[in-house]
C-alpha positions as CSV (number, residue, x, y, z in Angstrom):
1,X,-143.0,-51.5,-20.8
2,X,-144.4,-52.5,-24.0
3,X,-143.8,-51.1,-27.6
4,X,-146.8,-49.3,-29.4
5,X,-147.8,-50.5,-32.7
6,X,-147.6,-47.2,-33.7
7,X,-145.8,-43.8,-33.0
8,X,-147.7,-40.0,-33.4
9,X,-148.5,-39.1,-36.3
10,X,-146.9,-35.9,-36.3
11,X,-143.3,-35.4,-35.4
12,X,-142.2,-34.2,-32.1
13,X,-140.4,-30.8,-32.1
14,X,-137.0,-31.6,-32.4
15,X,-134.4,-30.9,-30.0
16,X,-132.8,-27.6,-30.5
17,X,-129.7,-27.5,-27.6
18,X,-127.1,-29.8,-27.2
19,X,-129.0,-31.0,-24.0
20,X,-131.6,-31.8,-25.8
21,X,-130.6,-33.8,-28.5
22,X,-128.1,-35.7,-25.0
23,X,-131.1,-36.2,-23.5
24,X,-133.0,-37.6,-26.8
25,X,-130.2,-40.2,-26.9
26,X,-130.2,-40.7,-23.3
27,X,-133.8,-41.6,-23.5
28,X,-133.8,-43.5,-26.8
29,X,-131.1,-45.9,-25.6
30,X,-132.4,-46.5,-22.2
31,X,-133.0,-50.3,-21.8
32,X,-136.1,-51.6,-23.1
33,X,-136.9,-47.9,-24.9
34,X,-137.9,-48.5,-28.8
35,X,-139.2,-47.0,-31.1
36,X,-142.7,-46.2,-30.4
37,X,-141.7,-46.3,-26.5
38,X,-139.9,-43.2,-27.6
39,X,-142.4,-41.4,-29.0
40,X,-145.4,-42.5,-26.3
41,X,-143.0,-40.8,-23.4
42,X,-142.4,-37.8,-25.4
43,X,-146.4,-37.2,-26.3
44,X,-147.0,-37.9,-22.3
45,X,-144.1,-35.8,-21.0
46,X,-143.5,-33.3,-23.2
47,X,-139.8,-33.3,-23.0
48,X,-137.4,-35.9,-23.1
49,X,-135.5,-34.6,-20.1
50,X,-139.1,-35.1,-18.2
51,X,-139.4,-38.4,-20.1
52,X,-136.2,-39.5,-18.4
53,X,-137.4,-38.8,-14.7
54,X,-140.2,-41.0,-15.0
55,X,-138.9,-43.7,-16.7
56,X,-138.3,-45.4,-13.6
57,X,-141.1,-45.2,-12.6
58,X,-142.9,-46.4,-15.6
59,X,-140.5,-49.2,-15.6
60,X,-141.8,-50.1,-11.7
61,X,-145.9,-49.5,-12.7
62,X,-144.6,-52.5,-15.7
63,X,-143.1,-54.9,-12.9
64,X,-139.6,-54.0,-13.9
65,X,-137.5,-54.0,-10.0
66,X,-134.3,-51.8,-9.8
67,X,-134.5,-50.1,-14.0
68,X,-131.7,-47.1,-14.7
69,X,-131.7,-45.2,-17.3
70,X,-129.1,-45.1,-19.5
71,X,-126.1,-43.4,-17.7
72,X,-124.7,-40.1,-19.2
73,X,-121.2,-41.8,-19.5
74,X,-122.5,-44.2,-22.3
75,X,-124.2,-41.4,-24.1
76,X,-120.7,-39.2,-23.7
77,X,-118.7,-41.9,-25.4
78,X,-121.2,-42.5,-28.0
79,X,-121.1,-38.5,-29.1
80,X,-117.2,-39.1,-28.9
81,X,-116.9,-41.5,-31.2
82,X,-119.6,-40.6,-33.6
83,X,-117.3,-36.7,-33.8
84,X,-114.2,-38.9,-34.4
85,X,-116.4,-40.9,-37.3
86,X,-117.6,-38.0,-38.9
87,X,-121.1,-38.2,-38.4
88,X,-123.6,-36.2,-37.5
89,X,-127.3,-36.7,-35.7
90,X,-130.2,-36.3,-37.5
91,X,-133.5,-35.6,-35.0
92,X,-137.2,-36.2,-36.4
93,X,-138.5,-32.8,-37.2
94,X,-135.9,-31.1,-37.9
95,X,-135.1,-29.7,-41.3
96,X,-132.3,-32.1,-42.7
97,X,-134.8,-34.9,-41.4
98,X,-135.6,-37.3,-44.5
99,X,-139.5,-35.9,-45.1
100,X,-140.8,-39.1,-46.4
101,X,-139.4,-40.9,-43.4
102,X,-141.0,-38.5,-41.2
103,X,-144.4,-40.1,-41.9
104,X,-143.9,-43.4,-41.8
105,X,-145.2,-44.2,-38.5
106,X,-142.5,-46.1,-36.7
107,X,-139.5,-43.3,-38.2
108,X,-136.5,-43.1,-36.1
109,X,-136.1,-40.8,-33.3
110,X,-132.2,-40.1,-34.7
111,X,-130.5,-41.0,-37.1
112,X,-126.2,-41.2,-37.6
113,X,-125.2,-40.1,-41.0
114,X,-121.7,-39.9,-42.7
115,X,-121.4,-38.1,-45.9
116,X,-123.2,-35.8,-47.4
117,X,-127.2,-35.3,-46.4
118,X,-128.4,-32.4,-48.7
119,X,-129.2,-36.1,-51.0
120,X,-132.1,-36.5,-48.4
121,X,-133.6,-33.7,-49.8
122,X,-133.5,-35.3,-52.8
123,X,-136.4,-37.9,-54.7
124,X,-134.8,-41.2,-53.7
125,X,-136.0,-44.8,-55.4
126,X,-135.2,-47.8,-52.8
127,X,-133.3,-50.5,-55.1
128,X,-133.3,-53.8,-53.0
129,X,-132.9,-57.6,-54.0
130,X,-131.0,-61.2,-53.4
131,X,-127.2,-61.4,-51.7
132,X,-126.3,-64.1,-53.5
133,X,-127.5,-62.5,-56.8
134,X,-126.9,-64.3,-60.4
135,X,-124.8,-62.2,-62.9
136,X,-128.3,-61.3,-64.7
137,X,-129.2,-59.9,-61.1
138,X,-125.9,-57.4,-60.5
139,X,-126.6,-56.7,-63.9
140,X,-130.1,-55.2,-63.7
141,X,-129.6,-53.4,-60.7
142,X,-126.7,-51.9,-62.1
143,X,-128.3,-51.0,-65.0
144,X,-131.7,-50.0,-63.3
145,X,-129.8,-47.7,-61.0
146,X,-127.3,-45.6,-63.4
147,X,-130.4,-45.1,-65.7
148,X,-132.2,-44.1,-62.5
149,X,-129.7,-42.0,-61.3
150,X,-129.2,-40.1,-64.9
151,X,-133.0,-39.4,-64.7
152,X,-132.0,-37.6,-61.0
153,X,-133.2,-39.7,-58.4
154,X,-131.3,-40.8,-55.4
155,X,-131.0,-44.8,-55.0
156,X,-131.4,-46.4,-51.6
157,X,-130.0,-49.9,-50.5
158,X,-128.3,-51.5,-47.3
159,X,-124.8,-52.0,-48.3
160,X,-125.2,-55.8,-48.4
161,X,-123.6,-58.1,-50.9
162,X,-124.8,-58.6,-54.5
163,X,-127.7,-56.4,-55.6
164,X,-127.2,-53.9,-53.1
165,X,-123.3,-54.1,-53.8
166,X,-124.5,-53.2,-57.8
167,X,-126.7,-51.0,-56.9
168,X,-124.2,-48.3,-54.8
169,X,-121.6,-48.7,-57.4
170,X,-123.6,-48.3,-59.8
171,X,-125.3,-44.7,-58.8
172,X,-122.1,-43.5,-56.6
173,X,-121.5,-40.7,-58.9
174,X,-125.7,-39.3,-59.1
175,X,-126.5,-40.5,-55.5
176,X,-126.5,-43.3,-53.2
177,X,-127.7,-43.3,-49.8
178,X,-126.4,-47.0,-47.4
179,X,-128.8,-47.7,-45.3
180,X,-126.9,-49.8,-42.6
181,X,-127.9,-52.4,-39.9
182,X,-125.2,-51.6,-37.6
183,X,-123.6,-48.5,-36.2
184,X,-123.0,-46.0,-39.3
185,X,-119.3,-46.7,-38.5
186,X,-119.0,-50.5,-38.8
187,X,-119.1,-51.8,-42.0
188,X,-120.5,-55.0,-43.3
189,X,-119.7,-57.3,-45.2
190,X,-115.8,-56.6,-44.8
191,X,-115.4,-56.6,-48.2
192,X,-117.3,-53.7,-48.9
193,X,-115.2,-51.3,-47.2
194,X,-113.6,-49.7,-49.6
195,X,-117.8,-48.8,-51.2
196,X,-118.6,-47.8,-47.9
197,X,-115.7,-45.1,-47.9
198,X,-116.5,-44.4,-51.0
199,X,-120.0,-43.5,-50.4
200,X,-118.7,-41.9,-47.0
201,X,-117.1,-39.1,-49.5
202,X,-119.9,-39.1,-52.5
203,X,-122.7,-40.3,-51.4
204,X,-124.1,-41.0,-47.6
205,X,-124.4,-43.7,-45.1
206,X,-126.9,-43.7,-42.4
207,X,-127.9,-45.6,-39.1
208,X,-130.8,-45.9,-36.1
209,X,-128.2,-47.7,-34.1
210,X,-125.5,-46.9,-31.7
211,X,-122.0,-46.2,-32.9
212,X,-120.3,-49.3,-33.1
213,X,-122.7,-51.9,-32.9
214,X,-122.5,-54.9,-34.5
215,X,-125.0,-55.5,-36.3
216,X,-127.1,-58.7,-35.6
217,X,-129.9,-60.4,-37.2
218,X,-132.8,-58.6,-35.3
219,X,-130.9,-55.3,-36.8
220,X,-131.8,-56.1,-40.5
221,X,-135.9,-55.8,-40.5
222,X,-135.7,-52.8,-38.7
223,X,-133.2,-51.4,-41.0
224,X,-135.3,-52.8,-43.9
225,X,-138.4,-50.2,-43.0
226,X,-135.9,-47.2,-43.1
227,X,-134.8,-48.1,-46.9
228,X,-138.1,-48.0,-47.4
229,X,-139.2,-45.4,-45.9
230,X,-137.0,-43.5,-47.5
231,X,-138.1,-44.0,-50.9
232,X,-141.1,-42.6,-52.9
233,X,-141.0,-46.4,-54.4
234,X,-138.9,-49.9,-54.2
235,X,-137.8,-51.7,-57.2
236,X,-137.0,-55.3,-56.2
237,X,-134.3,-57.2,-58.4
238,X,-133.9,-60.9,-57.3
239,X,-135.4,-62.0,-53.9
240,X,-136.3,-65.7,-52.6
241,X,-139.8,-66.6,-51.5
242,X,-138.3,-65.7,-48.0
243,X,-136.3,-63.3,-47.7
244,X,-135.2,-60.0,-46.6
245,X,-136.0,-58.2,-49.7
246,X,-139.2,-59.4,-49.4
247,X,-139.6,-57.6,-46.0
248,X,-138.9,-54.5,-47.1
249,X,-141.8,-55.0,-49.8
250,X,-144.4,-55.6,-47.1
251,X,-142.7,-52.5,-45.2
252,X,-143.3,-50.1,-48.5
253,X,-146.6,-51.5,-49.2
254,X,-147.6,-50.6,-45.0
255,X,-146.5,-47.8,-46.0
256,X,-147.8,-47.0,-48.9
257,X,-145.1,-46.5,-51.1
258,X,-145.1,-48.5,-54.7
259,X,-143.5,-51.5,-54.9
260,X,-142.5,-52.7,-58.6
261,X,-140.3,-56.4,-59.3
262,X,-137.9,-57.2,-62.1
263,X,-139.6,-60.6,-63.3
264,X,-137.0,-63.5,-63.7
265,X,-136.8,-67.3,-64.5
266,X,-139.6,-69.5,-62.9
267,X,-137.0,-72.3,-62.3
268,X,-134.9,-70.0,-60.5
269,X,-135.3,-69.8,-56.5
270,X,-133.6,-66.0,-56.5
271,X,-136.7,-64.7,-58.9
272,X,-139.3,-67.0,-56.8
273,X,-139.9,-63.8,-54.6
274,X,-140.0,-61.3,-57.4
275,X,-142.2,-63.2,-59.4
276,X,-144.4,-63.6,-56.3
277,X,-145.1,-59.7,-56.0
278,X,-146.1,-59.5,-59.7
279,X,-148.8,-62.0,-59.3
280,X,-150.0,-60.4,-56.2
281,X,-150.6,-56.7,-58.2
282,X,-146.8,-55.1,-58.1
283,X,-145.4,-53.2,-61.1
284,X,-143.6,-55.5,-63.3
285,X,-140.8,-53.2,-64.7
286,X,-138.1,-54.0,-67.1
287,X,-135.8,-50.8,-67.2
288,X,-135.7,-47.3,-65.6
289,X,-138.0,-46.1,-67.9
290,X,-140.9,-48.0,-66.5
291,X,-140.1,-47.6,-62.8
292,X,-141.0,-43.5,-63.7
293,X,-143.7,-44.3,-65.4
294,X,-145.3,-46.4,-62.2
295,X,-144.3,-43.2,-60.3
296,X,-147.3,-40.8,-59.1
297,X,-145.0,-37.6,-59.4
298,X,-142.8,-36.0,-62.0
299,X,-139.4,-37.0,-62.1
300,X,-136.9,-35.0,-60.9
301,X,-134.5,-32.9,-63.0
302,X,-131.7,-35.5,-65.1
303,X,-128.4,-35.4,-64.0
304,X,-125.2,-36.1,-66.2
305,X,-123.1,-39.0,-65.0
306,X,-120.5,-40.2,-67.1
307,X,-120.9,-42.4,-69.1
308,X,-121.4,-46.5,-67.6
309,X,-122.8,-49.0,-70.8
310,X,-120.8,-51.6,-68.6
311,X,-119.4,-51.0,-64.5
312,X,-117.2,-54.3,-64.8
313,X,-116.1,-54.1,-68.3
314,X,-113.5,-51.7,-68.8
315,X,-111.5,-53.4,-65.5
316,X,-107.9,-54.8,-66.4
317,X,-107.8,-59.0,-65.7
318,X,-105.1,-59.8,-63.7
319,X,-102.3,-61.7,-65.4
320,X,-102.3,-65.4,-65.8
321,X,-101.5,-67.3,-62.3
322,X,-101.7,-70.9,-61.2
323,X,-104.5,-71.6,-58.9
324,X,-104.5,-73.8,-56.2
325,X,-107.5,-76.6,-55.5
326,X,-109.0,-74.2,-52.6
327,X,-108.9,-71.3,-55.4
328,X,-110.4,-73.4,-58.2
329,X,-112.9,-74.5,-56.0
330,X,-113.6,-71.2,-54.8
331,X,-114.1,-70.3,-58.8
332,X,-116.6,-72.9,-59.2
333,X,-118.9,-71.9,-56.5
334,X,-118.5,-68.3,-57.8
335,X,-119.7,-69.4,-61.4
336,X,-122.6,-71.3,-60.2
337,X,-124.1,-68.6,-57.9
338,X,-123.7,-66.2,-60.8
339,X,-125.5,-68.8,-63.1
340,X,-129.4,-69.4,-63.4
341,X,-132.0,-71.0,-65.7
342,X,-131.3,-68.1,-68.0
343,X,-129.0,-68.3,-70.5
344,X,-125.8,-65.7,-69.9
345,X,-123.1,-64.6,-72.4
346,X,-119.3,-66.3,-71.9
347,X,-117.8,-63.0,-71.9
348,X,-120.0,-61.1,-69.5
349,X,-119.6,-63.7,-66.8
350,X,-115.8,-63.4,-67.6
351,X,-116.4,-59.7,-67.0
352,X,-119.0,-60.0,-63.8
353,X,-116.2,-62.5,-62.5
354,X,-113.5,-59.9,-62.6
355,X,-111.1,-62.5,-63.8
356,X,-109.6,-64.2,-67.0
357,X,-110.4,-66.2,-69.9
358,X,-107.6,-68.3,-69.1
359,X,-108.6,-69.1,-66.0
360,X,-112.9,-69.4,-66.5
361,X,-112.3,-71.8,-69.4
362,X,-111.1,-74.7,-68.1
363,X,-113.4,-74.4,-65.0
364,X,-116.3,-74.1,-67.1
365,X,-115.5,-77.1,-69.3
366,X,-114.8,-79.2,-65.6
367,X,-118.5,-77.9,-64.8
368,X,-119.6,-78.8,-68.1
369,X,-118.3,-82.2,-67.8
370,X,-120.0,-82.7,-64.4
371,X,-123.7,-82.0,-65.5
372,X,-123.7,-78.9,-63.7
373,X,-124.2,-76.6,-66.7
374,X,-125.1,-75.8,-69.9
375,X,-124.2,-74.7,-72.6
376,X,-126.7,-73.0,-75.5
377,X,-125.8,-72.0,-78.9
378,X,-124.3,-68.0,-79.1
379,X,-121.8,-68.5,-76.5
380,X,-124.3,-68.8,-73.7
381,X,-124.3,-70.7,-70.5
382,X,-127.0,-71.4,-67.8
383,X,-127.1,-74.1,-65.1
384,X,-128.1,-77.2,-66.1
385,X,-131.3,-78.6,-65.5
């Protein structure tokens, strides 16, 4: 069996019994049953309970000897633990389906969500970028999404560290959706459980996968086209020439959403990507403002968040301590990954850093010392050349 390039391009009616939406799972986790599989056996069968009785066969016509469905016992446990999670199943064509996700034209049979999905119904911007993003990076996409979230838009992202990371915390109070590569109920990284929670009660976290899986690296490009298809548009922060922001760029553009990039510093790898998509015709945009502007509709009504001129700054240091070699160490890779070509302010690294005076000081003048940075006149810092 083979995957279509492409699934229908109008929904399938949605299940409407229990039995239906067992037998949707059933079918959609059935070995070697994607996506478009999914969708070919429901426009040839009708149903997916009739999809299921000739799957074997199918499998045998394709050369596959001795195929089983999935058994009912794996799709029982699934529907246990997903009631124990919280979550509930969301089937393509039915009303608290994500509309624009229903036309892209690989959308998800089902989908897990935890939290609350009436934000589905809402205009949602997809705010992507780099991991390992510099403190001019976290700063943007916080920035980008507060502003965008005032102006009543939803923000998109998948959980993952740096801009994504900004990005949720940033729009947790107007609306964030986590799109996630695993199972809705594993988190990753680790250390954004307590965000994930967190959007678990104010915002909402979604899934194509099975409850608990793990997620692996074939998980993330997949998820990547669900962010996007989520979106009426995807803002880009900091991405390398390669990587997975980049994906979900090509997945917006196939289909057809706006894609717009935050330019950054030529001599810095993190902005290569970015800088990239401007050449080749995206939106160059520099605030919130500009990513409605690039937008074909209206936006939405604004909504009030309190006020957030800074996420970090108004967080208490922790008190003096002495650091041991592994720590200091551990400081100095922190500072570097948050530094870039362009010049940063002292104090707002102090702040992105989450730490003290006390304790940056002397680690910067170390760097300092070793040719690893700069600094430039106003109190700024960037890396050395």
């Amino acid at each position: 069996m083979t995957e279509d390039l492409h699934s229908s391009t109008h929904p399938p009616l949605p299940p409407t019994t229990e039995e239906d939406r067992f037998s949707w799972l059933r079918l959609l986790r059935s070995r070697r049953v994607g996506v478009a599989t999914f969708h070919r056996m429901l426009r040839e069968h009708g149903t997916a309970q009739n999809a299921l009785a000739a799957l074997p066969e199918v499998a045998r016509n394709a050369g596959i000897a001795g195929y089983e469905i999935c058994p009912s016992g794996v799709i029982d446990a699934e529907i246990k633990v997903a009631k124990a999670a919280g979550a509930r199943l969301l089937c393509l064509g039915a009303h608290d389906y994500p509309d624009w996700l229903s036309k892209i034209a690989d959308a998800p049979p089902l989908l897990w969500a935890i939290g609350d999905p009436s934000l589905l119904s809402r205009p949602v911007i997809a705010l992507v970028g780099a991991r390992n993003a510099s403190s001019l990076g976290t700063r943007m996409a916080r920035a980008l999404a507060h502003d965008l979230g005032a102006a009543g838009f939803v923000i998109a992202s998948g959980l993952a560290r740096g801009v994504d990371t900004a990005a949720h915390l940033a729009s947790l109070k107007t609306g964030t959706i986590a799109v996630m590569a695993g199972g809705v109920d594993v988190i990753y990284p680790s250390e954004n459980t307590n965000l994930a929670r967190d959007i678990a009660r104010q915002g909402l976290r979604v899934s194509e996968q099975p409850m608990r899986t793990a997620p692996q690296a074939r998980h993330f490009p997949s998820r990547n086209r669900i962010i996007s298809g989520l979106a009426q548009a995807v803002v880009v922060v900091e991405a390398a020439a390669k990587s997975g922001s980049l994906i979900t760029a090509r997945d917006a553009l196939d289909q057809g959403r706006d894609v717009l990039a935050v330019p950054g510093h030529p001599f810095d790898a993190r902005a290569a990507g970015c800088n990239m998509l401007i050449r080749d015709g995206a939106q160059l945009v520099l605030n919130a403002e500009d990513v409605i502007a690039a937008l074909p509709v209206p936006p939405p009504s604004p909504v009030a968040p309190s006020p957030q001129p800074d996420l970090l700054a108004g967080l208490t240091p922790p008190p003096p301590q002495k650091r041991s070699l592994k720590q200091t160490a551990a400081l100095h890779r922190q500072i570097l990954s948050r530094l870039g070509p362009s010049p940063i302010a002292e104090d707002q690294l102090i702040r992105d850093l989450s730490t003290s005076a006390g304790h940056v000081g002397p680690v910067l003048t170390d760097l300092e010392l070793d040719g690893k940075i700069e600094r430039h006149p106003g109190g700024l810092l960037a890396l050395a050349n």
